[in-house]
C-alpha positions as a LaTeX table, in Angstrom:
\begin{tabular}{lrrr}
\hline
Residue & $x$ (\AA) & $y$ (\AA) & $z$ (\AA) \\
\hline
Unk1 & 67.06 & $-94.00$ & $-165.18$ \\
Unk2 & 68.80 & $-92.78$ & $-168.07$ \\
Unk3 & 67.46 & $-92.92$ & $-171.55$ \\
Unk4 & 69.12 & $-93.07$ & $-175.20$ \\
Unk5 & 68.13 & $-91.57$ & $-178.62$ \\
Unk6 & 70.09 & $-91.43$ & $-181.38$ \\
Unk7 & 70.47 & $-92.87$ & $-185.15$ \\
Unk8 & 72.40 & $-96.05$ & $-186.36$ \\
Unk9 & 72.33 & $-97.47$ & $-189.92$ \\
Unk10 & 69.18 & $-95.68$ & $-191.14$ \\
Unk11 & 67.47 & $-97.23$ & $-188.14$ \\
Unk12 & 65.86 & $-94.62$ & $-185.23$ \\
Unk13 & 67.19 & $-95.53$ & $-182.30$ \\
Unk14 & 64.59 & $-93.42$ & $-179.69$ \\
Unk15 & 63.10 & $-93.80$ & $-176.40$ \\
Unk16 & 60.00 & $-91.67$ & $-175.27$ \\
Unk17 & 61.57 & $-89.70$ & $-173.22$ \\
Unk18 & 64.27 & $-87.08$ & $-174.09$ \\
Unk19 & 68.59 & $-87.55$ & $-173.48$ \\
Unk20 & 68.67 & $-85.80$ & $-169.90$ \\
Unk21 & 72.15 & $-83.32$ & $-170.74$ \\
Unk22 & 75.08 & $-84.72$ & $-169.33$ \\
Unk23 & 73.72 & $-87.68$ & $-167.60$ \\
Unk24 & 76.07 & $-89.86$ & $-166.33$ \\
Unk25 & 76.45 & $-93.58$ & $-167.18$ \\
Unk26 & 73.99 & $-96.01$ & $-165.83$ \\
Unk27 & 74.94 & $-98.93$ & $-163.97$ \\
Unk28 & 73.06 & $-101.12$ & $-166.50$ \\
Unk29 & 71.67 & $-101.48$ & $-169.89$ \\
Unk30 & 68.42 & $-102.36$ & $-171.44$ \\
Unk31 & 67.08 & $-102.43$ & $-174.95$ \\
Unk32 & 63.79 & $-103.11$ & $-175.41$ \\
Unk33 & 62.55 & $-103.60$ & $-178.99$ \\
Unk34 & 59.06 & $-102.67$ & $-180.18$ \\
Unk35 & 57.34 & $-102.82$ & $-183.35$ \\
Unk36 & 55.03 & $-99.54$ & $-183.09$ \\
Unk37 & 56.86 & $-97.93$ & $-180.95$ \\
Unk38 & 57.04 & $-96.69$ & $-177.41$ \\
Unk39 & 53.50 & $-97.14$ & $-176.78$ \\
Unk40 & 51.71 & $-98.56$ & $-173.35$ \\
Unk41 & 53.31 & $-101.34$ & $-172.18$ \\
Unk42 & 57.26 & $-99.45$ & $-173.37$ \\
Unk43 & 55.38 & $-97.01$ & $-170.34$ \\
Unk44 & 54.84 & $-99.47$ & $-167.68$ \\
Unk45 & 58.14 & $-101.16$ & $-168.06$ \\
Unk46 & 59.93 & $-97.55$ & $-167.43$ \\
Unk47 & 57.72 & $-96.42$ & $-164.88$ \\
Unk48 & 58.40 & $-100.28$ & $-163.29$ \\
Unk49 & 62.13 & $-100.01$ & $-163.34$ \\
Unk50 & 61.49 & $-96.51$ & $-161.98$ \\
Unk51 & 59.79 & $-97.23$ & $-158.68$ \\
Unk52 & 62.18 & $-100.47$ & $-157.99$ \\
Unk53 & 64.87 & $-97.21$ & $-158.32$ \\
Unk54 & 66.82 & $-99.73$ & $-160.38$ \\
Unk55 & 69.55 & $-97.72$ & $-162.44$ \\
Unk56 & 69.44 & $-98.16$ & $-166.04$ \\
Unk57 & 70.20 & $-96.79$ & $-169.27$ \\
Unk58 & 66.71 & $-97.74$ & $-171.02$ \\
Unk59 & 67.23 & $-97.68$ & $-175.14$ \\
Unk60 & 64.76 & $-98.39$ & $-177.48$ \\
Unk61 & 64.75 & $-99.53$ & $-181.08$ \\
Unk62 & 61.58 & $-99.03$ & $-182.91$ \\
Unk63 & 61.53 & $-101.39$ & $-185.78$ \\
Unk64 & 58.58 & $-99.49$ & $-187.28$ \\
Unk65 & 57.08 & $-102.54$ & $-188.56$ \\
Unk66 & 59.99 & $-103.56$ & $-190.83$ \\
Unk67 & 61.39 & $-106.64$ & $-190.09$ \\
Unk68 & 64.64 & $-105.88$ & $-192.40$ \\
Unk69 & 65.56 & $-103.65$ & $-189.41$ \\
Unk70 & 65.99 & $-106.56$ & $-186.77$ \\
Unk71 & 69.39 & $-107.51$ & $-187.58$ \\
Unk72 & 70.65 & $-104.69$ & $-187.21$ \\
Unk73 & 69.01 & $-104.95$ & $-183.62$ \\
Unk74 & 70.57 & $-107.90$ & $-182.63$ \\
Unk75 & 74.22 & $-106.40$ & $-183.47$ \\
Unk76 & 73.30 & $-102.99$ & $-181.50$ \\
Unk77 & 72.11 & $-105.13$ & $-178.08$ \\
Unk78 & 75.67 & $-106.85$ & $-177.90$ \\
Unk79 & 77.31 & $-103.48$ & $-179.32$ \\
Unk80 & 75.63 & $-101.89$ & $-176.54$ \\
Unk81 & 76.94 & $-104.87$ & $-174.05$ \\
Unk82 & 73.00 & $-104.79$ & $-172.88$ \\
Unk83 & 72.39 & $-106.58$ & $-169.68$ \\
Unk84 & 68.82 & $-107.42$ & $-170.75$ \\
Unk85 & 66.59 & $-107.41$ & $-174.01$ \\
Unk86 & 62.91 & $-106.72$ & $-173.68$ \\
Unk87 & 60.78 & $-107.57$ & $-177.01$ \\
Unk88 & 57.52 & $-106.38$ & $-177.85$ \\
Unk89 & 55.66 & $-109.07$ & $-179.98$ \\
Unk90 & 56.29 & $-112.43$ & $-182.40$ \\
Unk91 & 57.84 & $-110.55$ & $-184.84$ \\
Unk92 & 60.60 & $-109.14$ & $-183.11$ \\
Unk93 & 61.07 & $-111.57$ & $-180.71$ \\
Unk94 & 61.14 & $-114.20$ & $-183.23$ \\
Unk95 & 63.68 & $-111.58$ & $-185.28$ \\
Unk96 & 65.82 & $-111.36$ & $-181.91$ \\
Unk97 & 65.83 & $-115.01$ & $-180.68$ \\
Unk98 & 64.50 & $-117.07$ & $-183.29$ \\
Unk99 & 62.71 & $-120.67$ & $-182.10$ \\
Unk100 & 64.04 & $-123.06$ & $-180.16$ \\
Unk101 & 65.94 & $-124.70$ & $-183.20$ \\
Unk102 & 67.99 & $-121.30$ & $-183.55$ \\
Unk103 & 69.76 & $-121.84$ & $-179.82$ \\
Unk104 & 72.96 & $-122.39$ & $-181.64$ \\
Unk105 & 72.76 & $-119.32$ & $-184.29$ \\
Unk106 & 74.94 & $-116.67$ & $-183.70$ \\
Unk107 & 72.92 & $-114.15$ & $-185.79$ \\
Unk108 & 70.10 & $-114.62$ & $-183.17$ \\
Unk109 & 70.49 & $-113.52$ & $-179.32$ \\
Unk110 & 71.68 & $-116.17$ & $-177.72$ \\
Unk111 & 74.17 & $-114.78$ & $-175.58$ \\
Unk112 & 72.11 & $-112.04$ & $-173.59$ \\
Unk113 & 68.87 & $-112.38$ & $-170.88$ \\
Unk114 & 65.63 & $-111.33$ & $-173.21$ \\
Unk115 & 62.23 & $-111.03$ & $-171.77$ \\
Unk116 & 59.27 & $-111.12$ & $-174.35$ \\
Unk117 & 55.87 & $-109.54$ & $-174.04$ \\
Unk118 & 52.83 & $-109.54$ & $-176.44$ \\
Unk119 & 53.51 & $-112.83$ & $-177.94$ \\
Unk120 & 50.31 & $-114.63$ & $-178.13$ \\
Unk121 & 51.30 & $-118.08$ & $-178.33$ \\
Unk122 & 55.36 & $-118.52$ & $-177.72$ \\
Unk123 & 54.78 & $-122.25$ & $-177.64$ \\
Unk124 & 53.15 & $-122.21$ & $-180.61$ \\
Unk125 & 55.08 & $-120.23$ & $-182.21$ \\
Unk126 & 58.30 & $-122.62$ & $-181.36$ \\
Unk127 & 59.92 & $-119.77$ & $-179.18$ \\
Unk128 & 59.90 & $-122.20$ & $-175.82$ \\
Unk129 & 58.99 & $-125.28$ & $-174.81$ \\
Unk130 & 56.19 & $-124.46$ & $-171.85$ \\
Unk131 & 55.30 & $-121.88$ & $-169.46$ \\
Unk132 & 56.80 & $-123.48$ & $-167.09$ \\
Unk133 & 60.46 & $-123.90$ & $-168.19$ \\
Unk134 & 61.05 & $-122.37$ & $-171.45$ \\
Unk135 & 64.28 & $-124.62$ & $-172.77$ \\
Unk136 & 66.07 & $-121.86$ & $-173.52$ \\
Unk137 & 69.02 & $-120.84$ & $-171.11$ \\
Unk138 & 68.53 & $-116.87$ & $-171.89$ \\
Unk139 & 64.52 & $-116.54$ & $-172.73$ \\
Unk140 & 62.05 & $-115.70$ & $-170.58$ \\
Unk141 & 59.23 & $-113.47$ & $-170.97$ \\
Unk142 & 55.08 & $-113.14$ & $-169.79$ \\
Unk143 & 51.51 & $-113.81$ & $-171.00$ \\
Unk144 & 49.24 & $-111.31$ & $-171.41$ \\
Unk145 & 46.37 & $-113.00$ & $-173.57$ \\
Unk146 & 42.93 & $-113.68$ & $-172.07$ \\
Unk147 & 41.81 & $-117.28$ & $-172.77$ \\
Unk148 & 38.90 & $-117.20$ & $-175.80$ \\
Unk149 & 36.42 & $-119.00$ & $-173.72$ \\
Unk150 & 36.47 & $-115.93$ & $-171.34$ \\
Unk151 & 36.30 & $-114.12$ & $-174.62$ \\
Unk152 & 33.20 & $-116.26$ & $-175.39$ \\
Unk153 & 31.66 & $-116.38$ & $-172.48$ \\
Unk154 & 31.72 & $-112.44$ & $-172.21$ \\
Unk155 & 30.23 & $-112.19$ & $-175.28$ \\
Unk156 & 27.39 & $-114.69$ & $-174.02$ \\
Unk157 & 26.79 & $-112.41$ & $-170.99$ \\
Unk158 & 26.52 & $-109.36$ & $-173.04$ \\
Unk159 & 24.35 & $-111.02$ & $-175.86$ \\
Unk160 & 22.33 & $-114.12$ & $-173.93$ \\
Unk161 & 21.17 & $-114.93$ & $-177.51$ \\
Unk162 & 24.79 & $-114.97$ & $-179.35$ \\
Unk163 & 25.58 & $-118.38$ & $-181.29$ \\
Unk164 & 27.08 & $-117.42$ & $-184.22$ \\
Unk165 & 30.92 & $-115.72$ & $-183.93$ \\
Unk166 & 32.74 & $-114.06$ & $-187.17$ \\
Unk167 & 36.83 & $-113.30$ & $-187.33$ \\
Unk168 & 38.57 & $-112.22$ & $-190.27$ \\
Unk169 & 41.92 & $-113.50$ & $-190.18$ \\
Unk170 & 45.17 & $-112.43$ & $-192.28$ \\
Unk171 & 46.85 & $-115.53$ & $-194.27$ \\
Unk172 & 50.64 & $-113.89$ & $-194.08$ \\
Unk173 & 50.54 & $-113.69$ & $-190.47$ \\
Unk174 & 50.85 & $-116.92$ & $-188.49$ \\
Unk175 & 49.53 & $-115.38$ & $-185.47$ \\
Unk176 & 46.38 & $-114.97$ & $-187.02$ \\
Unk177 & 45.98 & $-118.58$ & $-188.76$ \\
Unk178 & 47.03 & $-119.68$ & $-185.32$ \\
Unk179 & 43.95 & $-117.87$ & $-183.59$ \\
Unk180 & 41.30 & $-118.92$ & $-186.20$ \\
Unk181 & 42.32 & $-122.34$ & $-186.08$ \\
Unk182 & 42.31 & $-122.08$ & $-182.08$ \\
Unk183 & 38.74 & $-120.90$ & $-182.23$ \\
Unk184 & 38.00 & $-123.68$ & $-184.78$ \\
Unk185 & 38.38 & $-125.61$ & $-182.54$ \\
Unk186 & 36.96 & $-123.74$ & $-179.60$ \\
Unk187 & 33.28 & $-123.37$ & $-181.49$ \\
Unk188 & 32.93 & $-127.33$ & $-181.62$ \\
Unk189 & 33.68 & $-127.61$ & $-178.03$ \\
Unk190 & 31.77 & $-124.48$ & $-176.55$ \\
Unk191 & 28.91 & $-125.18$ & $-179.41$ \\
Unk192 & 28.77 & $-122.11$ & $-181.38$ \\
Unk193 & 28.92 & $-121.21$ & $-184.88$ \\
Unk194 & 31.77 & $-119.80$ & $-186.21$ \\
Unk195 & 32.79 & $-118.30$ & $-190.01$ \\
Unk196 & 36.49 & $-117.28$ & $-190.43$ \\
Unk197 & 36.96 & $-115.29$ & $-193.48$ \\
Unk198 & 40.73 & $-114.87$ & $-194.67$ \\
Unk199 & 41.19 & $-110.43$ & $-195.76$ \\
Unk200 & 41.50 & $-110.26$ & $-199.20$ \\
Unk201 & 45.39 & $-109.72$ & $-200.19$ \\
Unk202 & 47.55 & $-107.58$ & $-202.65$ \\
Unk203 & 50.00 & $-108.84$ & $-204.99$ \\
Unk204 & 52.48 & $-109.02$ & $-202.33$ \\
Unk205 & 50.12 & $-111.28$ & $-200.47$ \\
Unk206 & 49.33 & $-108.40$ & $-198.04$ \\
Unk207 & 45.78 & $-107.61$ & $-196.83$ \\
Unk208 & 44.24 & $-104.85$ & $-198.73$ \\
Unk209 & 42.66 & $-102.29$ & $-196.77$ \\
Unk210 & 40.19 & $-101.61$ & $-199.28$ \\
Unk211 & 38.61 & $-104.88$ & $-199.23$ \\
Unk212 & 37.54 & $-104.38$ & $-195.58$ \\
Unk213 & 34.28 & $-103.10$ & $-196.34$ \\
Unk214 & 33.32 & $-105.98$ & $-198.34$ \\
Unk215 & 34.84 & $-108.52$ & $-196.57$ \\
Unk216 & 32.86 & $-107.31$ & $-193.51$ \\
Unk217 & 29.42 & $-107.40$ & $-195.30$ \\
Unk218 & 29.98 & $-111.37$ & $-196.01$ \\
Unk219 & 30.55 & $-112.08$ & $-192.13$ \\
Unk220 & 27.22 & $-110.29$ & $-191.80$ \\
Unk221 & 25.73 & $-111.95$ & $-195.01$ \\
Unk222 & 26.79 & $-115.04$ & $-193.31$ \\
Unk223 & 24.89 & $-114.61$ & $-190.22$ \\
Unk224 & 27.11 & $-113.66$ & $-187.91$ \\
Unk225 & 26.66 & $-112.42$ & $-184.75$ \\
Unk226 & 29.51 & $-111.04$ & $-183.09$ \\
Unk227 & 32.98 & $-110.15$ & $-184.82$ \\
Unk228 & 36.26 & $-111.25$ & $-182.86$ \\
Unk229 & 39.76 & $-109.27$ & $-183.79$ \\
Unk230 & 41.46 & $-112.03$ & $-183.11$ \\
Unk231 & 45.80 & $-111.55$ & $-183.35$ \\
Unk232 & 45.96 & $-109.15$ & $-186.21$ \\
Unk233 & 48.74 & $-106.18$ & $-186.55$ \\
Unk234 & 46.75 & $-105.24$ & $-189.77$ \\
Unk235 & 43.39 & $-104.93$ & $-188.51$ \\
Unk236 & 44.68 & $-103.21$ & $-185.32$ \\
Unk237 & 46.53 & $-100.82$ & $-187.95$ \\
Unk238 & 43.57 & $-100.46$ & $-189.55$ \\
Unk239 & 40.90 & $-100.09$ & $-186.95$ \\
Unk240 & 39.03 & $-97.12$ & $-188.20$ \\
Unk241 & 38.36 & $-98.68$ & $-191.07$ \\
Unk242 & 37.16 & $-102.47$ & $-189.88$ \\
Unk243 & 35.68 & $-101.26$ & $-186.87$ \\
Unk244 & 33.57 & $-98.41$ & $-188.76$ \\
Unk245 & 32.46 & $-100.99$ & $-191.79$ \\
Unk246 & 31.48 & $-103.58$ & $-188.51$ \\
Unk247 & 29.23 & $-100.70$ & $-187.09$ \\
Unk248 & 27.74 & $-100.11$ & $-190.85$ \\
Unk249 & 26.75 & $-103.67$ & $-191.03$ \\
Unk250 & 25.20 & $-103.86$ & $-187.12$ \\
Unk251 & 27.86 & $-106.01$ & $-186.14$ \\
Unk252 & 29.71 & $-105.37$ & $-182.51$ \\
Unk253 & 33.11 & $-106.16$ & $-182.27$ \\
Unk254 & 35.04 & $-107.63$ & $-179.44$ \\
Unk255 & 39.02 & $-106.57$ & $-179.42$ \\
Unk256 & 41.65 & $-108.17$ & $-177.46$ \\
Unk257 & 42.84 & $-104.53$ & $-177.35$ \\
Unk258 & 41.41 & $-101.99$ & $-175.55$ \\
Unk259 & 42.40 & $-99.04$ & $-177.50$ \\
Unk260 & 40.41 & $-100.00$ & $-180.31$ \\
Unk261 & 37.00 & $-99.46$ & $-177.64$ \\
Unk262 & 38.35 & $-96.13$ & $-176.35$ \\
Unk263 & 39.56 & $-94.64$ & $-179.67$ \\
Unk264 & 37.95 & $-96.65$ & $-182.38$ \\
Unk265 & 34.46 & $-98.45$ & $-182.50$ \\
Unk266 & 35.08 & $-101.68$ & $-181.29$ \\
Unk267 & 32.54 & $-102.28$ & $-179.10$ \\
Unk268 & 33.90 & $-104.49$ & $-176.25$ \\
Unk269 & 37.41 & $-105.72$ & $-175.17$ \\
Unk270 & 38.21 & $-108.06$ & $-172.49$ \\
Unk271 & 42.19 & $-107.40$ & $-172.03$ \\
Unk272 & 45.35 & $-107.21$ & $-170.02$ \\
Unk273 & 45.83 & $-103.52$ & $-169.92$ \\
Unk274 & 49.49 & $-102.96$ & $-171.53$ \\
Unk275 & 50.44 & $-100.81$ & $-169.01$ \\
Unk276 & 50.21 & $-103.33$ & $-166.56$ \\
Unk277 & 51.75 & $-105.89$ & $-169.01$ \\
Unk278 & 54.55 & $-103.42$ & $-169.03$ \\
Unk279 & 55.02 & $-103.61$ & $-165.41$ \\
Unk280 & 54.45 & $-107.03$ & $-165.23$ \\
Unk281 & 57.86 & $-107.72$ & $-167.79$ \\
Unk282 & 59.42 & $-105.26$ & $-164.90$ \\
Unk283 & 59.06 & $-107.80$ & $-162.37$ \\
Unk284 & 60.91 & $-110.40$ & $-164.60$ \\
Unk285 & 63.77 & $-107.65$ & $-165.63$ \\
Unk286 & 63.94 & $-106.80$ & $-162.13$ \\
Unk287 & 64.83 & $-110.66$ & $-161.05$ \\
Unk288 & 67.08 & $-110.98$ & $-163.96$ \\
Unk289 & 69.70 & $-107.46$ & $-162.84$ \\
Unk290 & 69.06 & $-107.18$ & $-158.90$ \\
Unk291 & 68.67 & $-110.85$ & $-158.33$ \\
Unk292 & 70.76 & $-112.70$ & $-160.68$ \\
Unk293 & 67.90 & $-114.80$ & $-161.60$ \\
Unk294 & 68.72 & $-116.84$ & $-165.08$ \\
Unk295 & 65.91 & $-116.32$ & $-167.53$ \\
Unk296 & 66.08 & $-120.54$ & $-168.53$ \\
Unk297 & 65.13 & $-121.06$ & $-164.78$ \\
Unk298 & 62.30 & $-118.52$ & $-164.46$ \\
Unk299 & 58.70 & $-119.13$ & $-165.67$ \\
Unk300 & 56.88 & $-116.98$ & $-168.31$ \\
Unk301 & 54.28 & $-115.13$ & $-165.77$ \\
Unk302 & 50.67 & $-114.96$ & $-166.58$ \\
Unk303 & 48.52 & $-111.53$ & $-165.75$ \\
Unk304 & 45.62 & $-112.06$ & $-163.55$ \\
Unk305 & 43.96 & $-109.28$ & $-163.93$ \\
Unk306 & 41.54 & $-108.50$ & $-166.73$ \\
Unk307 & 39.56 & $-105.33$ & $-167.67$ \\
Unk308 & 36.17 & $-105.05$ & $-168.88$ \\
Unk309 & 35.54 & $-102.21$ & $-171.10$ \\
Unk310 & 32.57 & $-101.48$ & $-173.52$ \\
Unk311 & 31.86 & $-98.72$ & $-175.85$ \\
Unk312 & 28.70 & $-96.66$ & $-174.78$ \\
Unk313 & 28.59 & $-94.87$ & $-178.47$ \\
Unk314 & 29.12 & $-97.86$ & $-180.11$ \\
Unk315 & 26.04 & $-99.43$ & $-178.14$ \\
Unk316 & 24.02 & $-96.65$ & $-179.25$ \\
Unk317 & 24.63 & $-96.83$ & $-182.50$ \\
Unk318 & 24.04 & $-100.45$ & $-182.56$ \\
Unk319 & 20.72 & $-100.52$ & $-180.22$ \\
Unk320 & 23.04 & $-103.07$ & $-177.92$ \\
Unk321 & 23.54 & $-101.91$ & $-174.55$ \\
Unk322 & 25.28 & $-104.00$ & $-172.16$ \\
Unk323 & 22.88 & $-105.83$ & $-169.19$ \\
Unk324 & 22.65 & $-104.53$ & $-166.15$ \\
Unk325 & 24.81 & $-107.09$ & $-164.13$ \\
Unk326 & 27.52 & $-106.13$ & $-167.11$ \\
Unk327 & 27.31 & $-102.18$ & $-165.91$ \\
Unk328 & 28.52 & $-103.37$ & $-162.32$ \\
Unk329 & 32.08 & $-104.58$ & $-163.03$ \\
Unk330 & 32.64 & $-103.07$ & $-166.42$ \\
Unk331 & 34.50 & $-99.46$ & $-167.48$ \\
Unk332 & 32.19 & $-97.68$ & $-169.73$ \\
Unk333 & 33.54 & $-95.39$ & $-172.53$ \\
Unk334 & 31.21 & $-92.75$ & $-172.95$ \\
\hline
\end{tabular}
């Protein structure tokens, strides 16, 4: 597999690994586009291609969390004549294919196979029609987002006495008003209470980091229970902080990523790994250069495999250690 690195119109163009010196071209091209970079599941799609010893010249453009940057994205993919696009997230997949009304935009890829990850709700989100058959003749992608009533009912097994769940939830980022709403809903049917508070903003309508603290006391002012993370880019960003003002206030939190349990203080996350989300986008790359496969006729694949993981720290410092029948299938972080 060969790999590219190099700058185009301000933008870093840069995969993880290094330019091998004078490696000769690769029979195809992907360019996968990420948001923070080439982190986990950037990994298991290169280590995927890898071990089906498919040849390709694997690029990636890091747009850093700027949006402005996607454009220029778009243009370097057909530039680059890529034979697939791989997208990490709403953001840039919406900036790379747009929704479903966007088929016909020629500023939008429309023209080239892409294959999403990390988007939690595509449908939702207008990027395709169903899991099933996506309406689009070039989009495919997979699901990586564990369904909130396992969410719920993990916290339940954990806490027998929890009835009361708290989310802060970012007002500029639709992913986010999507998943409060979602567990809205959820709380009247599963028959919990639930308090959504929206993060405090900046002039630019922003969340402000500095507001965390306080916000966090009112979900514990409020009663609350539990604390979910929801889909948030800023409180993932920003996981020191919420994660350390949760533990001040005796509240545990439960992350649909599992970084924030082994390198933060979130104490529990019930998650697709993104490695194996990675790996998982492999399978439908693989389809879509060795197979010919069309990415309108493929399904958007689910993973099936879920990993427990809980905080032993964390516990401690909250007095809320996990029950015994939790200890036998879950990975402890010590």
């Amino acid at each position: 597999m060969k790999y590219a690195n190099r700058v185009l119109a301000g933008a870093v163009l840069a995969s993880c690994l290094a330019l091998p010196p004078r490696a000769e071209a690769a029979e195809k091209t992907l360019v996968m586009i990420t948001w923070l970079g080439c982190e986990d599941v950037c990994k298991g799609l290169k280590d995927s291609l890898e071990e089906k010893k498919i040849d390709v010249s694997f690029v990636v453009d890091d747009a850093a969390q700027d949006k402005s940057k996607l454009p220029g994205f778009v243009k370097d993919a057909r530039d680059r004549k890529a034979d697939v696009v791989v997208t990490w997230g709403t953001k840039t997949t919406l900036g790379m294919v747009g929704t479903l009304k966007d088929q016909q935009n020629s500023d939008l890829l429309n023209d080239i196979p892409v294959v999403f990850t990390v988007v939690a709700d595509p449908i939702g989100a207008g990027i395709i029609e169903s899991y099933e058959k996506t309406g689009r003749a070039n989009v495919t992608g997979t699901r990586n987002r564990v369904p909130e009533s396992v969410n719920v009912k993990s916290i339940k097994r954990y806490m027998p006495s929890f009835d009361h769940l708290g989310l802060l939830f970012d007002r500029s980022e639709p992913n986010s008003v999507k998943k409060m709403e979602e567990l809205k809903a959820l709380s009247e049917k599963m028959k919990f209470k639930f308090d959504a508070l929206p993060l405090p903003a900046l002039a630019d309508g922003t969340p402000d980091p500095a507001k965390l603290a306080e916000v966090t006391a009112q979900l514990k002012a409020a009663g609350v229970q539990f604390v979910y993370l929801g889909s948030s880019t800023f409180l993932e960003k920003n996981a020191d902080v919420f994660t350390g003002a949760a533990v001040a206030n005796g509240l545990p939190v439960l992350s649909p990523y599992e970084h924030l349990v082994s390198e933060s203080q979130a104490l529990m996350s019930v998650a697709a790994r993104d490695y194996d989300v990675g790996k998982l986008a492999g399978e439908q790359v693989a389809k879509i250069l060795t197979e010919g496969a069309k990415p309108g006729d493929m399904p958007v694949i689910a993973m099936e495999k879920f990993a427990y993981l809980v905080n032993m720290k964390v516990a401690k410092k909250l007095n809320l250690f996990p029950p015994v029948e939790f200890l036998q299938f879950v990975e402890k972080v010590e």
